[in-house]
N, C-alpha and C positions, 0 to 999 in steps of 0.2 A: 504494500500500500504506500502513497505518497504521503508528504506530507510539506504542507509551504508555511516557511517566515512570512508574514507581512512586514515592514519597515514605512516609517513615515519620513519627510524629507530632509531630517536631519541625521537619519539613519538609527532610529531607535525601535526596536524591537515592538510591536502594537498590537499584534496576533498571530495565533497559530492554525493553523487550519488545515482541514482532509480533503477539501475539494474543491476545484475554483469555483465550485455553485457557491461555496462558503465565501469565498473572497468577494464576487459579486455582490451577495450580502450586506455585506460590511458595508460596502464601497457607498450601496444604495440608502444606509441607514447614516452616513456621513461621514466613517471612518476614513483619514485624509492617508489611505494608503497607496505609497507612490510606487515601490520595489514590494516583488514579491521572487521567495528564493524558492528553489526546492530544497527539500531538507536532506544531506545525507543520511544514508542509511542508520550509520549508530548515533544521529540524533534523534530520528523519527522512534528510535526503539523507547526512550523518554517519554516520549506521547502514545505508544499502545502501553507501556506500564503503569502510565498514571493515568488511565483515562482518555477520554476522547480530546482530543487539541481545543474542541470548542469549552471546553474545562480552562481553558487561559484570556478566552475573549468573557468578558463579563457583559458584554452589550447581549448576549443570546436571551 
């Protein structure tokens, strides 16, 4: 499974997410996200142990 950083324009970390339908989300609800990464693998492994990535956006 993937998993993407969003980053805002100053380069700060603002969400994590499983799908770009997630990132559209955001995007639509006003979240000013400019970059979005793919997450390597043994970082994504952080987000299936703790939960789903939408566990770190608190807008859900």
């Amino acid at each position: 499974m993937t998993y993407y950083t969003c980053f805002d324009k100053q380069g700060e970390i603002i969400a994590r997410c499983q799908t770009k339908e997630d990132i559209e989300v955001l995007k639509k609800m006003g979240r000013p996200i400019v970059e979005v990464k793919e997450m390597k693998n043994e970082e994504s492994v952080v987000c299936s142990l703790t939960g789903s990535p939408t566990d770190y956006n608190e807008d859900y």
